[in-house]
C-alpha positions in Angstrom: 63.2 153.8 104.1 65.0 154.7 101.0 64.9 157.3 98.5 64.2 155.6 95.1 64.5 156.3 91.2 62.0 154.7 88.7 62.7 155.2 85.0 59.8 154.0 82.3 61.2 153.8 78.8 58.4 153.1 76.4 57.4 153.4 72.7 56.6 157.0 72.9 58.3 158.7 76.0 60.7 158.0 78.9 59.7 159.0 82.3 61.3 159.8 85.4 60.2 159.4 89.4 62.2 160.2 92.3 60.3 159.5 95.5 61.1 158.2 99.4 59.0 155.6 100.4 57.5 155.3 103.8 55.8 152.5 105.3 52.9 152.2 107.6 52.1 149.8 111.2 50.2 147.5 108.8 53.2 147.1 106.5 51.7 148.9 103.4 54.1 151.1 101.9 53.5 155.1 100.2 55.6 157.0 98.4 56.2 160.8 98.4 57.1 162.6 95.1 60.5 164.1 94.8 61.0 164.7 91.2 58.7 163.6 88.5 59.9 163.9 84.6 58.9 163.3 81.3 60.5 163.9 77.8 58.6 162.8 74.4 61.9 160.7 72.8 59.9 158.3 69.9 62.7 155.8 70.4 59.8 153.3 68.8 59.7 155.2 65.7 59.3 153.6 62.6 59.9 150.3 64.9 56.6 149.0 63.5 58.0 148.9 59.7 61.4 148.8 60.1 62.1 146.4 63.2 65.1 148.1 64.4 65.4 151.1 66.9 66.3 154.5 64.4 69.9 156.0 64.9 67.8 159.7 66.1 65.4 158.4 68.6 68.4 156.5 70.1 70.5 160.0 70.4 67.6 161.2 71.7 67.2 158.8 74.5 70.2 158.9 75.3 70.3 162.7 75.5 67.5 162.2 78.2 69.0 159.6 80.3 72.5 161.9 80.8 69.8 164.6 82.4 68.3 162.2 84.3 71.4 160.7 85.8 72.6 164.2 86.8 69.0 164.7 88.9 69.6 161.3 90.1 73.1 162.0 91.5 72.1 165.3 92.9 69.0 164.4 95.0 70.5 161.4 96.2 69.0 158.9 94.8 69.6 155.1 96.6 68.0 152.2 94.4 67.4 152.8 90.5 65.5 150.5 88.5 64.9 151.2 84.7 62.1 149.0 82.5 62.3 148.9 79.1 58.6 147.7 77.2 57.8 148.0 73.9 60.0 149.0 71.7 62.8 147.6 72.5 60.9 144.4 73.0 60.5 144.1 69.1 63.7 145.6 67.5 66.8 143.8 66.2 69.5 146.4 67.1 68.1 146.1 71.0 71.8 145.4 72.1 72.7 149.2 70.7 70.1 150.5 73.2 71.2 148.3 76.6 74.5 149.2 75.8 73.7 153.3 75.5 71.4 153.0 79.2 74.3 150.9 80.6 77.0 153.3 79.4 75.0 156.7 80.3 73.0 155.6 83.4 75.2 152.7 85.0 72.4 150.2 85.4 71.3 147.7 83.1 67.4 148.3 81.5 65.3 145.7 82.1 62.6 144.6 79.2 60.0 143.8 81.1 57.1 141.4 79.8 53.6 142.6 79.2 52.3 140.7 82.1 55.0 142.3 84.1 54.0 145.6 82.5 50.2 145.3 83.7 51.2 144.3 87.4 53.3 147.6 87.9 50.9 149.9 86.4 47.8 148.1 87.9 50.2 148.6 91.5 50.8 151.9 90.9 47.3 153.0 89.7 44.9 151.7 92.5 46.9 153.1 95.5 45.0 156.2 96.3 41.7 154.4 94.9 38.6 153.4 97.7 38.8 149.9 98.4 35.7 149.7 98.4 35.2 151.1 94.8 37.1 148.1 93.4 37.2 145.6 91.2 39.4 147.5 89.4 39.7 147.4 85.8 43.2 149.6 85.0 43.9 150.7 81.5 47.2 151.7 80.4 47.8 153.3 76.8 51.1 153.2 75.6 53.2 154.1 72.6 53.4 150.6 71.3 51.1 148.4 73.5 47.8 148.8 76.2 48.0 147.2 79.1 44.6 145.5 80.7 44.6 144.6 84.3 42.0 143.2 86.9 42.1 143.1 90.4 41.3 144.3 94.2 42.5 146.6 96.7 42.5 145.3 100.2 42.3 147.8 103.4 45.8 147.8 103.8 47.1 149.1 100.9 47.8 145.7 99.4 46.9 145.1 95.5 46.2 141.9 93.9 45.9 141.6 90.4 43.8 138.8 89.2 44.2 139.0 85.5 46.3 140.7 83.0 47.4 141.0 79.4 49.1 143.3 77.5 48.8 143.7 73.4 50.7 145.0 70.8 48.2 148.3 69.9 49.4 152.0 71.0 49.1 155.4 69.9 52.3 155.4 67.6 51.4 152.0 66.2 48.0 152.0 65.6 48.8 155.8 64.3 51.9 154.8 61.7 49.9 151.5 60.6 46.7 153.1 60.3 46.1 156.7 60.0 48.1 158.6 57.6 45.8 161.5 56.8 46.3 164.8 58.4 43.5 164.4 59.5 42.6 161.2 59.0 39.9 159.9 56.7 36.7 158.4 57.5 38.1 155.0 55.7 41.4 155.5 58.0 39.7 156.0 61.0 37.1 152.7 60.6 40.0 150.7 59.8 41.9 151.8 62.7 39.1 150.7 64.8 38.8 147.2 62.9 42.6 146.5 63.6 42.6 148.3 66.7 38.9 146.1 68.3 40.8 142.6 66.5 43.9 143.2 69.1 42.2 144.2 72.1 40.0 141.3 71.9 42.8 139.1 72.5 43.2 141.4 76.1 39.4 140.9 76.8 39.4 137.0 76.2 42.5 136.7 79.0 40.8 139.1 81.0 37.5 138.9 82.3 35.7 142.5 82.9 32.2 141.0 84.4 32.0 142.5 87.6 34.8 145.2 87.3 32.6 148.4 89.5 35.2 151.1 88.1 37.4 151.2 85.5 41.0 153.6 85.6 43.1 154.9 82.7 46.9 155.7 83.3 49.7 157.2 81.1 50.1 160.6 79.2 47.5 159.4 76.4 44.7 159.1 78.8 45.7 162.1 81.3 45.7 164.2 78.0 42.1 163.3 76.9 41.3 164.1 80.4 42.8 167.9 80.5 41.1 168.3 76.6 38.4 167.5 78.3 38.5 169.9 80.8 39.3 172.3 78.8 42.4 173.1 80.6 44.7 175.9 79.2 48.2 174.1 79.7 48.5 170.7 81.3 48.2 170.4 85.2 48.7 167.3 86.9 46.7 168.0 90.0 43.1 168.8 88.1 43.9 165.5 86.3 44.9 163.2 88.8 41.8 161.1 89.7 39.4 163.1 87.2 36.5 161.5 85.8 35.3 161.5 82.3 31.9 160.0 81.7 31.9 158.1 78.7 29.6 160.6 76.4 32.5 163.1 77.0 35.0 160.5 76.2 33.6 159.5 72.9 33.0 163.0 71.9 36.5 164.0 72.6 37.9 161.3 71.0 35.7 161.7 68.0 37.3 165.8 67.8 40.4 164.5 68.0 40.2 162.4 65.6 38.5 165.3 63.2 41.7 167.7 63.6 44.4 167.9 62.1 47.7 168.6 63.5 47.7 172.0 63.5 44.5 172.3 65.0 45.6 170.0 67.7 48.3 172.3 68.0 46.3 174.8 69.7 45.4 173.1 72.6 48.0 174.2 75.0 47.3 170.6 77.2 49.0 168.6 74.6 52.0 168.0 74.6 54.1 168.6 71.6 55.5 165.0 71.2 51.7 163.7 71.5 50.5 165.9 69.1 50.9 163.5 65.8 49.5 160.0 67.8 47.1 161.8 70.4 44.2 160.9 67.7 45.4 157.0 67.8 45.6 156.9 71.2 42.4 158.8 71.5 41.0 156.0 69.2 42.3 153.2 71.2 41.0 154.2 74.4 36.9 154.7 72.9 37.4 151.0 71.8 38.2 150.4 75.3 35.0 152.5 76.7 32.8 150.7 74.6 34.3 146.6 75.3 34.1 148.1 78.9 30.4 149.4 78.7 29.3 146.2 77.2 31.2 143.9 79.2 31.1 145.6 82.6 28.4 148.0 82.5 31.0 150.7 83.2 30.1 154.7 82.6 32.7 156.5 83.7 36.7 156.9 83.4 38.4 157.1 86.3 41.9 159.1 85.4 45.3 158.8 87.4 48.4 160.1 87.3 49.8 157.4 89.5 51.5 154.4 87.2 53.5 152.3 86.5 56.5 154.4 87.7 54.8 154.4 90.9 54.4 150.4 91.0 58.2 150.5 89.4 59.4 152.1 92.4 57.2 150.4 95.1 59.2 147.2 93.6 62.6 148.2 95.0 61.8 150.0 98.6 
Protein backbone atom coordinates (compact mmCIF):
# COMPACT_ATOMS: atom_id res chain seq x y z
CA UNK A 1 0.00 0.00 0.00
CA UNK A 2 1.24 3.38 -0.46
CA UNK A 3 2.87 5.93 1.53
CA UNK A 4 0.54 9.04 1.42
CA UNK A 5 0.63 12.98 2.19
CA UNK A 6 -2.49 14.87 3.49
CA UNK A 7 -2.28 18.68 3.79
CA UNK A 8 -5.28 20.60 5.70
CA UNK A 9 -5.25 24.32 4.95
CA UNK A 10 -7.78 26.08 6.98
CA UNK A 11 -8.70 29.51 8.47
CA UNK A 12 -6.24 29.36 11.29
CA UNK A 13 -3.40 26.77 10.58
CA UNK A 14 -2.16 24.35 7.81
CA UNK A 15 -1.38 20.88 8.76
CA UNK A 16 0.70 18.15 7.60
CA UNK A 17 0.32 14.08 7.67
CA UNK A 18 2.62 11.66 6.26
CA UNK A 19 1.48 8.11 6.84
CA UNK A 20 1.47 4.38 4.95
CA UNK A 21 -1.67 2.89 4.87
CA UNK A 22 -2.17 -0.82 5.46
CA UNK A 23 -5.21 -2.74 4.92
CA UNK A 24 -6.72 -5.61 6.71
CA UNK A 25 -8.58 -9.34 5.48
CA UNK A 26 -11.89 -7.57 5.91
CA UNK A 27 -10.83 -4.72 3.51
CA UNK A 28 -10.80 -1.92 6.23
CA UNK A 29 -7.85 0.19 5.83
CA UNK A 30 -5.29 1.96 9.00
CA UNK A 31 -2.87 4.23 8.69
CA UNK A 32 0.54 4.54 10.49
CA UNK A 33 2.02 8.02 11.34
CA UNK A 34 5.18 9.01 9.53
CA UNK A 35 5.33 12.70 9.97
CA UNK A 36 2.70 14.87 11.52
CA UNK A 37 3.03 18.85 11.29
CA UNK A 38 1.48 21.85 12.09
CA UNK A 39 2.32 25.64 11.68
CA UNK A 40 -0.24 28.53 12.91
CA UNK A 41 -0.27 30.65 9.33
CA UNK A 42 -3.73 32.97 9.87
CA UNK A 43 -4.07 32.95 6.07
CA UNK A 44 -8.03 33.81 7.09
CA UNK A 45 -7.02 36.90 8.64
CA UNK A 46 -9.05 39.77 8.49
CA UNK A 47 -10.91 37.51 5.72
CA UNK A 48 -14.14 38.11 7.71
CA UNK A 49 -14.03 42.18 7.05
CA UNK A 50 -12.00 42.44 4.22
CA UNK A 51 -13.04 39.40 1.89
CA UNK A 52 -9.80 38.96 0.32
CA UNK A 53 -6.83 36.69 1.55
CA UNK A 54 -3.99 39.46 3.23
CA UNK A 55 -0.56 39.76 1.24
CA UNK A 56 1.31 38.41 4.93
CA UNK A 57 -0.76 35.42 5.73
CA UNK A 58 -0.21 34.39 2.00
CA UNK A 59 3.83 34.71 2.43
CA UNK A 60 3.25 32.96 5.29
CA UNK A 61 1.52 30.01 3.77
CA UNK A 62 3.55 29.80 1.36
CA UNK A 63 6.66 29.78 3.50
CA UNK A 64 5.03 26.57 5.11
CA UNK A 65 4.19 24.67 2.07
CA UNK A 66 8.12 25.04 0.66
CA UNK A 67 9.00 23.02 4.10
CA UNK A 68 6.45 20.78 3.65
CA UNK A 69 7.30 19.89 0.07
CA UNK A 70 10.95 19.31 1.15
CA UNK A 71 9.61 16.55 3.99
CA UNK A 72 7.39 15.36 1.33
CA UNK A 73 10.32 14.69 -1.23
CA UNK A 74 12.54 13.32 1.33
CA UNK A 75 10.35 10.61 2.99
CA UNK A 76 8.97 9.57 -0.17
CA UNK A 77 5.94 10.54 -0.31
CA UNK A 78 3.50 8.72 -3.30
CA UNK A 79 -0.05 10.40 -3.44
CA UNK A 80 -0.63 14.10 -2.10
CA UNK A 81 -3.83 15.55 -1.69
CA UNK A 82 -4.20 19.16 -0.27
CA UNK A 83 -7.89 20.73 0.85
CA UNK A 84 -8.47 23.99 1.11
CA UNK A 85 -11.89 25.10 3.56
CA UNK A 86 -12.65 28.21 4.78
CA UNK A 87 -10.85 30.80 3.98
CA UNK A 88 -10.26 30.54 0.77
CA UNK A 89 -13.78 29.53 0.34
CA UNK A 90 -14.88 33.21 1.01
CA UNK A 91 -12.12 35.49 -0.46
CA UNK A 92 -11.90 37.31 -3.79
CA UNK A 93 -8.15 37.05 -4.48
CA UNK A 94 -8.56 32.97 -4.08
CA UNK A 95 -6.85 32.62 -7.63
CA UNK A 96 -3.46 34.40 -5.79
CA UNK A 97 -3.58 31.47 -3.37
CA UNK A 98 -4.12 28.22 -5.93
CA UNK A 99 -1.68 29.70 -7.92
CA UNK A 100 1.15 30.09 -4.74
CA UNK A 101 0.15 25.93 -3.67
CA UNK A 102 0.39 25.10 -7.36
CA UNK A 103 3.66 26.86 -7.89
CA UNK A 104 5.35 25.78 -4.46
CA UNK A 105 3.77 22.27 -3.94
CA UNK A 106 3.00 21.06 -7.57
CA UNK A 107 -0.58 19.94 -6.97
CA UNK A 108 -3.51 21.87 -7.29
CA UNK A 109 -5.59 22.63 -3.63
CA UNK A 110 -8.80 21.50 -3.62
CA UNK A 111 -11.65 23.84 -1.75
CA UNK A 112 -13.54 21.32 -0.39
CA UNK A 113 -17.30 21.96 0.60
CA UNK A 114 -18.51 21.92 4.15
CA UNK A 115 -20.30 18.71 3.64
CA UNK A 116 -17.18 17.34 2.19
CA UNK A 117 -15.35 18.85 5.17
CA UNK A 118 -17.59 16.93 7.83
CA UNK A 119 -17.25 13.45 5.95
CA UNK A 120 -13.29 13.54 6.23
CA UNK A 121 -13.09 14.69 9.68
CA UNK A 122 -16.07 12.52 10.87
CA UNK A 123 -13.75 9.47 8.81
CA UNK A 124 -10.81 10.29 10.37
CA UNK A 125 -12.20 10.84 14.03
CA UNK A 126 -14.22 7.58 14.73
CA UNK A 127 -11.44 5.12 13.63
CA UNK A 128 -9.94 4.13 16.86
CA UNK A 129 -13.53 4.73 18.51
CA UNK A 130 -15.60 1.33 20.03
CA UNK A 131 -18.24 0.46 17.71
CA UNK A 132 -20.15 -0.15 19.99
CA UNK A 133 -19.90 3.37 21.70
CA UNK A 134 -21.42 4.94 18.61
CA UNK A 135 -23.72 7.03 17.37
CA UNK A 136 -21.23 9.32 17.00
CA UNK A 137 -21.68 12.88 17.15
CA UNK A 138 -18.01 14.45 15.80
CA UNK A 139 -17.29 18.07 16.32
CA UNK A 140 -14.77 19.91 14.49
CA UNK A 141 -13.76 23.60 15.48
CA UNK A 142 -12.07 25.41 12.91
CA UNK A 143 -10.57 28.82 12.25
CA UNK A 144 -13.47 30.00 10.16
CA UNK A 145 -16.20 27.26 10.37
CA UNK A 146 -17.39 23.96 12.80
CA UNK A 147 -18.06 21.12 11.32
CA UNK A 148 -21.22 18.81 12.78
CA UNK A 149 -21.30 15.19 11.80
CA UNK A 150 -23.54 12.06 12.68
CA UNK A 151 -23.05 8.69 12.04
CA UNK A 152 -21.92 4.83 12.93
CA UNK A 153 -18.99 2.70 12.95
CA UNK A 154 -19.47 -0.71 11.78
CA UNK A 155 -17.10 -3.77 13.05
CA UNK A 156 -15.00 -3.53 10.12
CA UNK A 157 -13.64 -0.28 10.30
CA UNK A 158 -16.21 1.14 7.89
CA UNK A 159 -17.80 4.70 8.76
CA UNK A 160 -21.04 5.98 7.64
CA UNK A 161 -21.98 9.40 8.14
CA UNK A 162 -25.64 9.93 8.32
CA UNK A 163 -25.87 13.69 8.63
CA UNK A 164 -23.66 16.59 8.29
CA UNK A 165 -23.40 20.35 8.06
CA UNK A 166 -20.80 22.71 8.34
CA UNK A 167 -21.37 26.63 9.38
CA UNK A 168 -19.61 29.62 8.95
CA UNK A 169 -18.59 30.14 13.08
CA UNK A 170 -14.72 29.50 14.20
CA UNK A 171 -12.37 30.73 16.65
CA UNK A 172 -10.85 33.58 14.36
CA UNK A 173 -14.33 34.66 13.24
CA UNK A 174 -16.38 34.55 15.99
CA UNK A 175 -13.08 36.14 17.84
CA UNK A 176 -12.49 39.31 15.12
CA UNK A 177 -16.49 39.83 14.88
CA UNK A 178 -17.10 39.52 18.40
CA UNK A 179 -14.66 39.86 21.11
CA UNK A 180 -12.36 42.70 20.93
CA UNK A 181 -11.45 43.13 24.60
CA UNK A 182 -8.32 41.84 25.96
CA UNK A 183 -10.05 40.24 27.83
CA UNK A 184 -13.23 40.36 26.63
CA UNK A 185 -16.17 42.03 28.28
CA UNK A 186 -19.15 40.50 29.87
CA UNK A 187 -21.25 42.39 26.95
CA UNK A 188 -18.69 40.84 24.33
CA UNK A 189 -18.75 37.54 25.63
CA UNK A 190 -22.98 37.31 25.72
CA UNK A 191 -23.02 38.58 22.28
CA UNK A 192 -20.53 36.16 21.11
CA UNK A 193 -22.74 33.46 22.41
CA UNK A 194 -25.99 35.06 20.75
CA UNK A 195 -24.24 35.15 17.21
CA UNK A 196 -22.28 32.24 17.92
CA UNK A 197 -25.94 29.79 19.33
CA UNK A 198 -27.94 31.81 15.97
CA UNK A 199 -25.21 29.89 13.50
CA UNK A 200 -24.98 26.61 15.08
CA UNK A 201 -28.63 26.23 15.10
CA UNK A 202 -28.61 26.16 11.51
CA UNK A 203 -26.02 22.74 12.04
CA UNK A 204 -28.49 21.28 14.65
CA UNK A 205 -31.71 21.71 12.45
CA UNK A 206 -29.72 19.59 9.41
CA UNK A 207 -28.41 17.38 11.93
CA UNK A 208 -30.32 15.50 14.19
CA UNK A 209 -28.38 14.66 17.70
CA UNK A 210 -31.35 12.40 19.42
CA UNK A 211 -29.81 9.32 20.05
CA UNK A 212 -26.05 10.30 19.50
CA UNK A 213 -24.42 7.91 22.84
CA UNK A 214 -20.98 9.95 22.57
CA UNK A 215 -19.98 12.91 21.26
CA UNK A 216 -15.96 13.61 19.84
CA UNK A 217 -14.22 16.96 19.31
CA UNK A 218 -11.30 17.18 16.79
CA UNK A 219 -8.85 19.96 15.75
CA UNK A 220 -6.13 22.09 17.72
CA UNK A 221 -9.10 24.23 19.41
CA UNK A 222 -10.55 21.27 21.07
CA UNK A 223 -7.21 19.20 21.82
CA UNK A 224 -6.04 22.48 23.51
CA UNK A 225 -9.03 22.84 25.96
CA UNK A 226 -8.28 19.29 26.67
CA UNK A 227 -4.35 19.64 27.69
CA UNK A 228 -5.64 23.17 29.74
CA UNK A 229 -7.58 20.88 31.23
CA UNK A 230 -5.22 18.62 32.21
CA UNK A 231 -3.16 20.87 33.31
CA UNK A 232 -0.38 19.72 31.09
CA UNK A 233 2.91 21.66 31.19
CA UNK A 234 3.59 21.81 27.27
CA UNK A 235 1.25 20.15 24.77
CA UNK A 236 1.56 16.23 24.27
CA UNK A 237 -0.39 14.60 21.86
CA UNK A 238 -0.52 11.18 23.36
CA UNK A 239 -2.24 12.33 27.01
CA UNK A 240 -4.74 14.10 24.62
CA UNK A 241 -5.60 11.74 22.08
CA UNK A 242 -8.93 10.09 23.19
CA UNK A 243 -9.13 12.23 26.56
CA UNK A 244 -12.34 12.93 28.11
CA UNK A 245 -13.54 16.09 29.50
CA UNK A 246 -16.79 15.94 31.43
CA UNK A 247 -18.79 18.81 30.64
CA UNK A 248 -18.50 20.65 34.31
CA UNK A 249 -14.73 20.85 33.42
CA UNK A 250 -15.49 21.99 29.93
CA UNK A 251 -17.62 24.87 30.95
CA UNK A 252 -15.34 25.89 33.61
CA UNK A 253 -12.42 25.98 31.33
CA UNK A 254 -13.99 27.65 28.86
CA UNK A 255 -15.40 30.23 31.25
CA UNK A 256 -11.26 30.85 32.47
CA UNK A 257 -10.48 31.22 29.19
CA UNK A 258 -12.66 33.50 28.41
CA UNK A 259 -11.68 35.64 31.84
CA UNK A 260 -7.82 35.97 30.74
CA UNK A 261 -6.31 38.04 28.88
CA UNK A 262 -3.64 37.30 26.50
CA UNK A 263 -0.95 37.53 28.49
CA UNK A 264 -2.33 35.35 31.03
CA UNK A 265 -3.06 32.89 28.43
CA UNK A 266 0.38 33.20 27.59
CA UNK A 267 1.50 31.28 30.46
CA UNK A 268 0.04 28.21 29.79
CA UNK A 269 2.81 26.44 28.04
CA UNK A 270 -0.12 23.90 26.15
CA UNK A 271 -1.13 26.76 24.03
CA UNK A 272 0.11 27.30 21.24
CA UNK A 273 1.32 30.69 20.38
CA UNK A 274 -0.80 31.16 17.16
CA UNK A 275 -4.00 30.04 19.34
CA UNK A 276 -3.26 32.26 21.95
CA UNK A 277 -5.46 35.44 20.60
CA UNK A 278 -8.79 33.03 19.27
CA UNK A 279 -8.37 30.15 21.94
CA UNK A 280 -11.22 32.15 24.08
CA UNK A 281 -13.55 32.05 20.80
CA UNK A 282 -12.96 28.79 20.09
CA UNK A 283 -13.30 27.97 23.69
CA UNK A 284 -16.73 29.83 23.45
CA UNK A 285 -17.89 27.96 20.51
CA UNK A 286 -17.30 24.61 21.72
CA UNK A 287 -19.52 25.34 25.43
CA UNK A 288 -22.39 26.32 22.92
CA UNK A 289 -21.85 23.02 21.51
CA UNK A 290 -21.80 21.12 25.16
CA UNK A 291 -24.85 22.60 26.02
CA UNK A 292 -27.16 22.03 22.34
CA UNK A 293 -25.44 18.51 22.87
CA UNK A 294 -26.66 18.06 26.61
CA UNK A 295 -30.08 19.17 25.75
CA UNK A 296 -30.50 17.44 22.61
CA UNK A 297 -28.68 14.19 23.26
CA UNK A 298 -28.30 13.91 26.91
CA UNK A 299 -24.52 13.80 26.30
CA UNK A 300 -21.92 14.43 29.56
CA UNK A 301 -18.85 13.92 28.41
CA UNK A 302 -16.24 15.10 25.53
CA UNK A 303 -14.66 12.57 23.89
CA UNK A 304 -11.16 14.25 22.50
CA UNK A 305 -9.04 13.01 19.34
CA UNK A 306 -6.23 13.77 17.72
CA UNK A 307 -7.26 11.80 14.63
CA UNK A 308 -9.04 14.21 11.80
CA UNK A 309 -9.66 15.21 9.15
CA UNK A 310 -6.06 14.71 7.81
CA UNK A 311 -6.55 11.27 8.76
CA UNK A 312 -9.96 10.93 6.65
CA UNK A 313 -7.93 13.20 3.87
CA UNK A 314 -5.45 10.59 3.56
CA UNK A 315 -7.67 7.45 3.95
CA UNK A 316 -9.28 9.13 0.61
CA UNK A 317 -6.30 8.52 -1.68
CA UNK A 318 -4.76 4.85 -0.42
Amino acid sequence: MPRVAAIDCGTNSIRLLVADVSASADGSLSLRDVHREMRIVRLGQGVDASGMLAPGALERTRAALVDYTAVLRRKGTERVRMVATSATRDAGNRDDFFGMVRDTLGVDAEVISGDEEANLSFVGAVGDLDPEDGPFAVVDVGGGSTELVVGTLDEGGKATVQAARSVDVGSVRITERCLAGDPPTTDEVATGRDVTSGILADAFAAVPVAGVRTWVGVAGTVTTLSAVAQHLPEYDPAAVHLSRLTLDDLHRVAADLLDMSREERRTHRAIHEGRIDVIGGGALIVDELARELHTGAGITELVVSEHDILDGIARSIA
